[in-house]
C-alpha positions as CSV (number, residue, x, y, z in Angstrom):
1,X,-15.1,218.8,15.8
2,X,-18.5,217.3,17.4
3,X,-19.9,215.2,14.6
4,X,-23.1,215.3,13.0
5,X,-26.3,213.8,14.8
6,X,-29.5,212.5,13.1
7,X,-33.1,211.1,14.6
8,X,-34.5,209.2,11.7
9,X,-38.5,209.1,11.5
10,X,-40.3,206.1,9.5
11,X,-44.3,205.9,9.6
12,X,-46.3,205.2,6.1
13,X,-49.1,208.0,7.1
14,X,-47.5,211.2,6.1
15,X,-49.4,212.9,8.4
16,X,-48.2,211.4,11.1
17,X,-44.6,212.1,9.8
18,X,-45.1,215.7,9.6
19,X,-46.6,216.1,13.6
20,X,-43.3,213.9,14.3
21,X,-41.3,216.1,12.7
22,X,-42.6,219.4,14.2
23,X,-42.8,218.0,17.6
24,X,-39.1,216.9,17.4
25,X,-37.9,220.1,15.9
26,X,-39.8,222.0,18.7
27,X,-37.7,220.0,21.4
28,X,-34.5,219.8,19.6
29,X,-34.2,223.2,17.7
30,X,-31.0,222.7,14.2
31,X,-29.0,220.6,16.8
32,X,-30.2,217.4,15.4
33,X,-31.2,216.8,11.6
34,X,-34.5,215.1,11.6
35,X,-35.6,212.6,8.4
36,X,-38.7,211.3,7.6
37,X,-39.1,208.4,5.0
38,X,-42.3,206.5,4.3
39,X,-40.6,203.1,3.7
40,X,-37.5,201.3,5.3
41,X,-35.4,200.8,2.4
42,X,-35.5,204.6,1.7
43,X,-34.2,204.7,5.5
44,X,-31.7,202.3,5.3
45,X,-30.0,203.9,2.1
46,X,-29.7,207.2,4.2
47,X,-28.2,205.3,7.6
48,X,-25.7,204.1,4.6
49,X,-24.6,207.1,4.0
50,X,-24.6,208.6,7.9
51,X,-22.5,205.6,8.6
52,X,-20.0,206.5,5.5
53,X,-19.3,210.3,6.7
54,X,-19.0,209.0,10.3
55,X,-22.2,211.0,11.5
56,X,-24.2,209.9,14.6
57,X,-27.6,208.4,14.4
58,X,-28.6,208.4,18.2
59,X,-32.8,207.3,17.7
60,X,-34.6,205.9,15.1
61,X,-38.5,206.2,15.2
62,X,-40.5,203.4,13.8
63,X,-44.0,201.9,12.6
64,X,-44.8,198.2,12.7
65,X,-47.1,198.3,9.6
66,X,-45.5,199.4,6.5
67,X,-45.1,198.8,2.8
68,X,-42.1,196.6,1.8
69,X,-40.2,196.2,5.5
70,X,-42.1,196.1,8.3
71,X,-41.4,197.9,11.5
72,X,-39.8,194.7,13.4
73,X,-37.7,193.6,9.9
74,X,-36.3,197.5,9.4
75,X,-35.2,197.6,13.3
76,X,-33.8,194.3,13.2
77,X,-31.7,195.6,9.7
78,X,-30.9,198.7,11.6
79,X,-29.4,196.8,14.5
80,X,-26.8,195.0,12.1
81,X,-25.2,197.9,11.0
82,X,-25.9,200.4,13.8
83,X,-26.3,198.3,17.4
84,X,-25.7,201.4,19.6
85,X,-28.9,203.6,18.0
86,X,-31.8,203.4,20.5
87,X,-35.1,201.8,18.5
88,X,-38.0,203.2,19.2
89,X,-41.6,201.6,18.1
90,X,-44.4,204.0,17.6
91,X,-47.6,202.0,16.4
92,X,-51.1,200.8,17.6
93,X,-51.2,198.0,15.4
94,X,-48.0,195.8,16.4
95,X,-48.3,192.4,17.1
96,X,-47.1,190.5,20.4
97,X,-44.6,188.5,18.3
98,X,-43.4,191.6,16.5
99,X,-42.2,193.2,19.7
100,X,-41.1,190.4,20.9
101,X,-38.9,190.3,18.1
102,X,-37.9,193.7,18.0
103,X,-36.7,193.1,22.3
104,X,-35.3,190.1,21.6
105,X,-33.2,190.8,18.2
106,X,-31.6,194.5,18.7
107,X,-32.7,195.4,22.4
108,X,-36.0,198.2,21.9
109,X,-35.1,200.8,23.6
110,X,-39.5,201.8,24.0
111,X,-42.3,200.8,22.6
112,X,-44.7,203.7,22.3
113,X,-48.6,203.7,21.6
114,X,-50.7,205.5,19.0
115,X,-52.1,208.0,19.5
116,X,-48.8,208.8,21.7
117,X,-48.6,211.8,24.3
118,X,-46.7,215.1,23.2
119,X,-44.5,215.0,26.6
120,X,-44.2,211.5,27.2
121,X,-42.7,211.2,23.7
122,X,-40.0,214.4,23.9
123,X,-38.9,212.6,27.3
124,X,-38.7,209.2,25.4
125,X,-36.5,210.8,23.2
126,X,-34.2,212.9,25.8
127,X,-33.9,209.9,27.5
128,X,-32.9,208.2,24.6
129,X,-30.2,210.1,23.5
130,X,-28.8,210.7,26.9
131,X,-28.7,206.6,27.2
132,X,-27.2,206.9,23.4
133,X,-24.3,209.3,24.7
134,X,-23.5,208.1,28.3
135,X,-23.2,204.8,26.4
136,X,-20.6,206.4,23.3
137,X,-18.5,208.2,26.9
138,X,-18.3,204.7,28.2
139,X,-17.2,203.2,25.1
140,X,-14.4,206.3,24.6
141,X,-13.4,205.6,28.0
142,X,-13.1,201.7,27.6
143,X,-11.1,202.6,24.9
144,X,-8.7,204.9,26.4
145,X,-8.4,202.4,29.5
146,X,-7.5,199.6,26.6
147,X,-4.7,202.2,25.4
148,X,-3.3,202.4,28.7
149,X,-3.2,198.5,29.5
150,X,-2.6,196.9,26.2
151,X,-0.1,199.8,24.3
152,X,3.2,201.8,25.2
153,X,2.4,204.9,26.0
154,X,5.5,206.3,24.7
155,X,5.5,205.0,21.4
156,X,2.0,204.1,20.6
157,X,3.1,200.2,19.6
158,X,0.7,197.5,21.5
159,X,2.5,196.4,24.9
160,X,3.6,193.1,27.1
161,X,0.4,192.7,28.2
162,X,-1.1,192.9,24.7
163,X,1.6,190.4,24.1
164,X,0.3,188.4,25.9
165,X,-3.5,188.5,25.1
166,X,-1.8,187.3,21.5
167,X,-0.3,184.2,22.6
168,X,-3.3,183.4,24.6
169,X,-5.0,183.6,21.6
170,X,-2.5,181.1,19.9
171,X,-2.7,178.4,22.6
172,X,-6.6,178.3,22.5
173,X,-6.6,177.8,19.0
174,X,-3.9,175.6,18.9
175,X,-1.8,177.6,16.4
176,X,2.2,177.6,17.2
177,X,3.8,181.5,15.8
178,X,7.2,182.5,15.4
179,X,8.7,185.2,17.7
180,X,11.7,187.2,17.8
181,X,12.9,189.0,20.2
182,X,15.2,192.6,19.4
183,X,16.8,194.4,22.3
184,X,18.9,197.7,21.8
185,X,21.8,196.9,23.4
186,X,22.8,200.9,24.0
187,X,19.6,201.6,25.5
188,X,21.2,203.0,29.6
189,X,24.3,205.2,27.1
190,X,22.0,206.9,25.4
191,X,20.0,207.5,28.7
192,X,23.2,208.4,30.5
193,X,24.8,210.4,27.7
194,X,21.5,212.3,26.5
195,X,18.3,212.0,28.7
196,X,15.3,209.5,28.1
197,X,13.5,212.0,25.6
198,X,16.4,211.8,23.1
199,X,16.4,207.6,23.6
200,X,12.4,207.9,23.0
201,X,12.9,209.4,19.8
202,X,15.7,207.3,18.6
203,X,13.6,204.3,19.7
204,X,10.5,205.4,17.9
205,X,12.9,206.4,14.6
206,X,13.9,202.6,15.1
207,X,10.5,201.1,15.6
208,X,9.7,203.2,12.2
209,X,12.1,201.3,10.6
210,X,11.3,198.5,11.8
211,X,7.6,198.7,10.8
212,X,8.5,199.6,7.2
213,X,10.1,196.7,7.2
214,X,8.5,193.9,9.0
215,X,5.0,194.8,9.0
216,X,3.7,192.9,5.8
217,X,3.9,190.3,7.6
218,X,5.0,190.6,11.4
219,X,2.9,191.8,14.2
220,X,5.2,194.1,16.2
221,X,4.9,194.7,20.3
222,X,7.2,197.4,22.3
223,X,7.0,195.2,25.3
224,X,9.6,196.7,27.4
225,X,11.6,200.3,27.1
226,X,14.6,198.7,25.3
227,X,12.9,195.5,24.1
228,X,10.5,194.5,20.8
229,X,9.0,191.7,20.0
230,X,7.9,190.1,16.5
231,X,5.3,188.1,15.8
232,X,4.4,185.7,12.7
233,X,2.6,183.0,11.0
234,X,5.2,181.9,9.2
235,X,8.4,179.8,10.0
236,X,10.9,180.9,12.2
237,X,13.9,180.5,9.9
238,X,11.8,182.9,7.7
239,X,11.3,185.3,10.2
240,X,15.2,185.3,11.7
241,X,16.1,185.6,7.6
242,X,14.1,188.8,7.9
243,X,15.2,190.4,11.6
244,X,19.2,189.9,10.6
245,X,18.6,191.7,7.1
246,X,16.9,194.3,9.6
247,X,19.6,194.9,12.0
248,X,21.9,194.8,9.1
249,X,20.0,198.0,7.9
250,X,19.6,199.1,11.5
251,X,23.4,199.2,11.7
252,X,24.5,200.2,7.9
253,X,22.3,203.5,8.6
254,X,22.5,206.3,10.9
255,X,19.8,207.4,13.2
256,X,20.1,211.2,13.4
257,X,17.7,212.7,16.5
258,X,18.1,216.5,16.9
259,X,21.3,216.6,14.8
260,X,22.7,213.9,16.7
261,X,23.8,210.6,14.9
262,X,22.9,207.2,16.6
263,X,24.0,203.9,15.2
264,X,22.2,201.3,17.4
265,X,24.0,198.1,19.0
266,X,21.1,195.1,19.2
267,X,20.6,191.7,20.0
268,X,17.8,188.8,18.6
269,X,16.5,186.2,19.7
270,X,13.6,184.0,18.3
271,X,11.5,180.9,19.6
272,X,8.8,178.5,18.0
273,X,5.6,177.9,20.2
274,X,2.3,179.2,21.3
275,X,1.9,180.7,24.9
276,X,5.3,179.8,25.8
277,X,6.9,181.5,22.8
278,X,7.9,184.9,24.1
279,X,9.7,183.0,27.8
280,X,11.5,180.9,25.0
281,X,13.0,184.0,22.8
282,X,13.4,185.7,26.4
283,X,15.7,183.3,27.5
284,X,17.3,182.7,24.5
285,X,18.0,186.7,24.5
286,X,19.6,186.4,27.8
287,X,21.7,184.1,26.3
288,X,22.5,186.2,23.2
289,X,23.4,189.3,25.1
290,X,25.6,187.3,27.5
291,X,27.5,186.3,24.7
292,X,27.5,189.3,22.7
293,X,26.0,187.3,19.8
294,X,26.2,189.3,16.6
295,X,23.2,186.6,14.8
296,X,20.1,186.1,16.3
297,X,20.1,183.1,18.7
298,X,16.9,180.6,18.1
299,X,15.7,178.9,21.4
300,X,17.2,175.4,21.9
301,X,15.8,173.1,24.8
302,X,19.2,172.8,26.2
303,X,18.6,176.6,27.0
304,X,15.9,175.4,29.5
305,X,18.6,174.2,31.6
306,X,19.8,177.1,32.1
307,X,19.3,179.3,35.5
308,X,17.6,182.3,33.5
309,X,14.8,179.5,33.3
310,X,14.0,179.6,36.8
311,X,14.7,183.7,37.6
312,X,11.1,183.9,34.7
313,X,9.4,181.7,37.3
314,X,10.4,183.5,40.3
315,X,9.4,186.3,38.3
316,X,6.1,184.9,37.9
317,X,6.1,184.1,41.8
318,X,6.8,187.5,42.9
319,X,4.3,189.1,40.5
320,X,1.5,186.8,41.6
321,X,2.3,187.1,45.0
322,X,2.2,191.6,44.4
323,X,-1.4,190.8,43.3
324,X,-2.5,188.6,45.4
325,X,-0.8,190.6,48.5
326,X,1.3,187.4,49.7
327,X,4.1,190.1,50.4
328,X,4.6,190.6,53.7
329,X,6.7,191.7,56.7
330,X,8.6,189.6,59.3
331,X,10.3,190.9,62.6
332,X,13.6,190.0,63.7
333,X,14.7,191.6,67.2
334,X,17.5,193.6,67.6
335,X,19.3,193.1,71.3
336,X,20.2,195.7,73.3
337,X,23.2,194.9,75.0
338,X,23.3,197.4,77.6
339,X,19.8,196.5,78.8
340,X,20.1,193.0,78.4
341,X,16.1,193.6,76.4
342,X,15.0,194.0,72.7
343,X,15.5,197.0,71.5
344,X,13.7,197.3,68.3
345,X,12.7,195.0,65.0
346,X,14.5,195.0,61.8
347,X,11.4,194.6,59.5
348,X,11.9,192.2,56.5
349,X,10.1,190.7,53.1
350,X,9.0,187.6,52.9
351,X,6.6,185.8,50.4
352,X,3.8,183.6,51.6
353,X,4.4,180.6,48.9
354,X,2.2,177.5,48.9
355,X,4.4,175.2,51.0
356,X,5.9,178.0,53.6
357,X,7.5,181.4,53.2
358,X,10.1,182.2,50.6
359,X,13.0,184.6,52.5
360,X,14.6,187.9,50.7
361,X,17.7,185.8,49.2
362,X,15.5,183.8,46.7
363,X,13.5,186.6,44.8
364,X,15.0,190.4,46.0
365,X,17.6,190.3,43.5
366,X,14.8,189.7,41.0
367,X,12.4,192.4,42.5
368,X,15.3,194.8,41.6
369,X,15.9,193.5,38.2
370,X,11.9,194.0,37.5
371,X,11.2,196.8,39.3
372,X,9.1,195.1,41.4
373,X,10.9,196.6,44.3
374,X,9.2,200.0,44.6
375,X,5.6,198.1,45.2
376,X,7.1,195.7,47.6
377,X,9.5,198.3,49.7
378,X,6.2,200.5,50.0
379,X,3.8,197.9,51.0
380,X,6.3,196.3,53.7
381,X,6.8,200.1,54.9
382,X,3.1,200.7,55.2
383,X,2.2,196.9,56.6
384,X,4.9,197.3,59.6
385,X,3.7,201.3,60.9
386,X,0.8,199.4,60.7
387,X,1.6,197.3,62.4
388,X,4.1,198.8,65.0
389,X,1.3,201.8,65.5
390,X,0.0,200.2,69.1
391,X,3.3,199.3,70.4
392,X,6.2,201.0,71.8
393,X,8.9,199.2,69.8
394,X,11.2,201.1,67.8
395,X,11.9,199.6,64.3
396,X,14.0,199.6,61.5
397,X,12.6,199.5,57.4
398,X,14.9,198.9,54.8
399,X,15.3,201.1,51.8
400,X,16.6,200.3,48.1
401,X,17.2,202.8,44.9
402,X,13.7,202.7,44.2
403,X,12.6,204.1,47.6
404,X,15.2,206.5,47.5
405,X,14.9,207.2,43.8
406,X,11.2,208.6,44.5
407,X,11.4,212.0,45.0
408,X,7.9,212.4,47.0
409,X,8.9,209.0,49.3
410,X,10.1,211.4,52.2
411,X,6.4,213.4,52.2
412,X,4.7,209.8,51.9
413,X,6.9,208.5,54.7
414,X,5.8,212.1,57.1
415,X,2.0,211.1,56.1
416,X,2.1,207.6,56.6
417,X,3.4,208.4,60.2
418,X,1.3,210.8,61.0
419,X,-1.8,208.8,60.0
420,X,-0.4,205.6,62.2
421,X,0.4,208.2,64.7
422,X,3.9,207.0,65.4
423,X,6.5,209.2,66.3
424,X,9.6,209.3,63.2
425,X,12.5,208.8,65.7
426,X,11.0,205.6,66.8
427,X,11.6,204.5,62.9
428,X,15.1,203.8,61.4
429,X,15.9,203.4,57.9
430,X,18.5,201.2,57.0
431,X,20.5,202.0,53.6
432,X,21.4,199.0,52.0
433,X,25.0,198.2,50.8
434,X,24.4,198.0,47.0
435,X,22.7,201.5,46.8
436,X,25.5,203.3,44.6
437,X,24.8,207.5,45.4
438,X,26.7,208.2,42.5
439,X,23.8,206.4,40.0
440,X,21.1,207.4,42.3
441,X,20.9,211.2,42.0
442,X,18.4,211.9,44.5
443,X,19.1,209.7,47.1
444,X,21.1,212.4,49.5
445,X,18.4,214.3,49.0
446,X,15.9,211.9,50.5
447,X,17.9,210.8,53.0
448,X,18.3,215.0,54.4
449,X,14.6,214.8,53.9
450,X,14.4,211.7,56.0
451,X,16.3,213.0,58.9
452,X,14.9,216.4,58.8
453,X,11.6,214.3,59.5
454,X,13.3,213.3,62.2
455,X,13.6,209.7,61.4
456,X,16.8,207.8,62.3
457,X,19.6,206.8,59.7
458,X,21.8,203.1,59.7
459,X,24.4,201.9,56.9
460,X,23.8,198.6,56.8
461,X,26.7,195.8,56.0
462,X,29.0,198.3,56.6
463,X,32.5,196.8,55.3
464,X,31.0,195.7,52.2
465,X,29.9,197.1,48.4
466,X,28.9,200.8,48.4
467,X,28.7,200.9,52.4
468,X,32.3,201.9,52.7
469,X,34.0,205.0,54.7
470,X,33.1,207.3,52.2
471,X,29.4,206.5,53.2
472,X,29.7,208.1,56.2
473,X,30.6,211.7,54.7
474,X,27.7,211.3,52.3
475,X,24.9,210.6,55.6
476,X,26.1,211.5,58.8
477,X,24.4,208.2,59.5
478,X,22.9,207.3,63.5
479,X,23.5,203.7,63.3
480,X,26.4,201.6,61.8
481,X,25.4,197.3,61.2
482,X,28.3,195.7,60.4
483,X,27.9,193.0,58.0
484,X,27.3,189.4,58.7
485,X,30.4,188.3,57.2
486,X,33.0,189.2,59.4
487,X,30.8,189.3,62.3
488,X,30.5,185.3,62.1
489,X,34.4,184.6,61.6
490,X,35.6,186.4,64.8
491,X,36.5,183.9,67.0
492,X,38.5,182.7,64.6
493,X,39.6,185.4,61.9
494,X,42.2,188.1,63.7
495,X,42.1,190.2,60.7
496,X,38.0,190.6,61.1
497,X,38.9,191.3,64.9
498,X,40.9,194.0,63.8
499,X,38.2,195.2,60.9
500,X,35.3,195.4,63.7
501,X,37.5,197.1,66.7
502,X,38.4,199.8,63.5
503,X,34.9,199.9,62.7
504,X,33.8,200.0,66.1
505,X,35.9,202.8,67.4
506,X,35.2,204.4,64.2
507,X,31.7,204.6,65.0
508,X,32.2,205.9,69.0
509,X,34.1,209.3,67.2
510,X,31.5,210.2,65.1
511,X,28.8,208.9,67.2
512,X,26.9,206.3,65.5
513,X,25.8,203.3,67.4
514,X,26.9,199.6,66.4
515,X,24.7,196.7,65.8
516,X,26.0,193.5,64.5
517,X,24.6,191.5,62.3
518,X,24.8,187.5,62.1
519,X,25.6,186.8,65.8
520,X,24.2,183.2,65.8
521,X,26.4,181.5,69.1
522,X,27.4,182.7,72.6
523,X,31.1,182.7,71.5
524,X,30.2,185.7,69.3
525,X,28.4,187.6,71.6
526,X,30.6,187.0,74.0
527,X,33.1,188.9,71.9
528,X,30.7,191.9,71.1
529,X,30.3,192.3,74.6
530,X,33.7,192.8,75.1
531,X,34.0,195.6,71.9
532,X,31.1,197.6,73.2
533,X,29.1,197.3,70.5
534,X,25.7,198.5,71.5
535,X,23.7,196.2,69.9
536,X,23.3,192.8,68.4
537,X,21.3,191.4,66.1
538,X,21.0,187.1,64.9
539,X,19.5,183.5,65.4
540,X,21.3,183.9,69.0
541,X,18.3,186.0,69.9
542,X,15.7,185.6,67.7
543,X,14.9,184.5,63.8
544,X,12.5,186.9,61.8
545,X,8.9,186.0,62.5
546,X,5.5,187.0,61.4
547,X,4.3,188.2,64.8
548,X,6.0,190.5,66.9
């Protein structure tokens, strides 16, 4: 329903009221109410009342010289309660200073002459109210854009990031709050058991709850899918007095979702502080889920001791580093030993940190735990056809759940190659050992996609996890890296002798290729050689480097 607009005319000359009027009328037809008023308070009582029923008031029209409020001391009123209306001063008798004030004070949109000219003043007043509405689009758009940043978008409840903004606020003022943290402990069942849009309405029936009781006098936040945070003024004692009578509730009462009951299993945690407050409660509620705490667990600075402490800074490091683009690829060769040359380049993560770069072992585990991995897996995939697009390397990328997960990754993958111009069989993807097909529904399907493509297949750390012989039924897979760890005990280890030769002949019957992985002396290799294993890979030949 399109509200209400209104152009409000003041002059003390009724005459010149009445050609106003009639001009504006002319121009703008019954789409705009037009009112005339001789004196600003008058004026000002009406713009009370347009403000009350939420009505627009786009222009206002004004003399200088009046009875009661001048021109400049009505504008300047207007401005007050209504900043956005464009001002407009019509009058041959305004002082310097007036204007001055009026520009100064609530930003004149025009200042207009007496006698004034019929067209000049209809475009004055176009323009106006276009400059009025493009500026009300802007404002609905900055609004929908601070939806999207600062609140959920499932459940409406301000997010991290708002979070955030909040404690910000604290620390500059000085002002320590009380947090607690609530997690719902059965958030992957109920995903598992009965899709996310069932969990999102048991969620929001909980956050319901929740508000009713905490809101008085708690700021609530839905900063992650399965996690809430609660913010107060007052003590933290106080406020863990007041989540445990909530959980108790929480767990005394069914939630029933499309005839389905839910009783929810949760866990608290709650911290004292000012920006630091929600890493406090967050590792607190690390703690409290670990050990299955029924009571909410209150941060103790023993906690910071604990390694959960230094995961938030790497998880700090790796965001930063997204954003700042410090993620990016190194090359480590793989040997051809048929050839005696390189053969291709395993491509691999690294972070550019401020004293050197930080290898895959010190924040991937975290990337995955974040879901940071999908940003980083795309932007090493992109940086390497980038930069393998003038050379005649072949190369290998690896991929995780997330890649694999995305059900569009195999058409990004055929336009990224077609745009670097590389040909897909010169590009292997590696499937890495902890992927589990049976949690990862659409991962066959991308890897069919993949080879259909006509990109090249590997299990990598074959032996090891979910890269086991019932892999090879699920990919039909081109090349076969056996992992590191038994690759590096077999001068000495008969029973990984025996593993690889397995593995290796293996391989030659369903005709995959072998690389191994970890081959870091001569002795090695010189075993490898004598297994016919195609390929190796290690510090032997060559550590991962930035530059190919």
């Amino acid at each position: 329903m399109k509200k209400k607009k209104y152009i409000i005319c003041l002059d003390d000359e009724m005459p010149i009221l009445w050609n106003l009027k009639e001009q504006l009328r002319k121009s703008f037809g019954h789409s705009i109410s037009i009112e005339t008023f001789e004196n600003g308070k008058d004026a000002l009582l009406l713009i009370e009342e347009i403000n009350q029923e939420k009505a627009e008031l786009p222009v206002v029209i004004c003399d200088q010289v009046m009875p009661g409020l001048n021109g400049d001391e009505f504008l300047i009123a207007l401005h007050k309660t209504n900043p956005k209306t464009k001002k407009i001063m019509l009058t041959g008798q305004a002082s310097a200073e007036a204007v001055g004030r009026v520009v100064n004070e609530c930003g004149l949109y025009r200042f207009l002459p007496k006698p004034w000219d019929a067209s000049d003043l209809e475009l004055t007043i176009k323009g106006a109210i276009e400059s009025f509405e493009k500026e009300k689009d802007l404002e609905l758009k900055n609004l929908e854009l601070e939806f999207s940043l600062y609140y959920n978008s499932e459940s409406g409840y301000p997010n991290f990031q708002n979070l955030i903004r909040r404690l910000r606020v604290s620390e500059e003022q000085n002002d320590s709050i009380s947090l607690a943290l609530i997690k719902v402990g059965s958030f992957e069942n109920i995903i598992r058991n009965f899709g996310i849009n069932i969990y999102h309405n048991v969620l929001n029936e909980f956050l319901k709850i929740l508000f009713h009781h905490l809101s008085d006098f708690c700021e609530i936040y839905h900063t992650y899918q399965d996690e809430i945070a609660v913010v107060t003024n007052r003590e933290e004692s106080l406020l863990i007095d007041e989540v445990e009578v909530f959980q108790l509730l929480a767990k005394s009462e069914d939630l029933v979702v499309q005839g389905v009951s839910f009783r929810l299993q949760t866990f608290s945690a709650s911290a004292t502080g000012k920006e630091d407050a929600y890493y406090k409660a967050k590792i607190a509620l690390i703690k409290a889920e670990g050990q299955l705490s029924k009571n909410t667990l209150s941060f103790d600075a023993d906690h910071s001791i604990d390694h959960h402490n230094e995961n938030i800074q790497t998880g700090i490091i790796i965001t930063q580093a997204i954003q700042e683009k410090n993620i990016i690829p190194f090359y480590q060769a793989i040997y051809d030993n048929r050839t005696n040359s390189i053969y291709k380049y395993e491509c691999l993560a690294r972070i550019r940190g401020k004293e050197g770069f930080l290898s895959p072992g010190f924040f991937l585990h975290l990337a995955k735990a974040t879901g940071a991995i999908r940003m980083i897996g795309l932007n090493i995939i992109d940086l390497s056809m980038k930069n393998f697009s003038d050379k005649t390397f072949e190369f290998s990328l690896n991929l995780t759940e997330a890649e694999l997960e995305y059900k569009n990754f195999s058409k990004w993958v055929e336009g990224r190659l077609s745009f670097y111009k590389i040909e897909p069989r010169r590009v292997t993807f590696e499937i890495l050992e902890d992927i589990s097909f049976s949690e990862s529904i659409n991962s066959i399907t991308t890897i069919k996609e993949l080879k259909e493509i006509g990109c090249l297949i590997a299990i990598d750390d074959f032996g090891v996890k979910h890269s086991n012989l019932s892999r090879l039924l699920e990919i039909d897979p081109d090349f076969i890296k056996i992992d590191g760890q038994f690759i590096k005990i077999l001068p000495e280890n008969k029973t990984a002798l025996l593993l690889v030769q397995g593995i290796v002949a293996l391989s030659n019957r369903i005709g995959a290729k072998v690389v191994a992985e970890f081959v870091s002396k001569q002795e090695i290799q010189d075993i490898i050689l004598s297994l016919g294993i195609e390929y190796s890979q290690g510090y032997l030949f060559a550590e991962p480097l930035e530059k190919i």
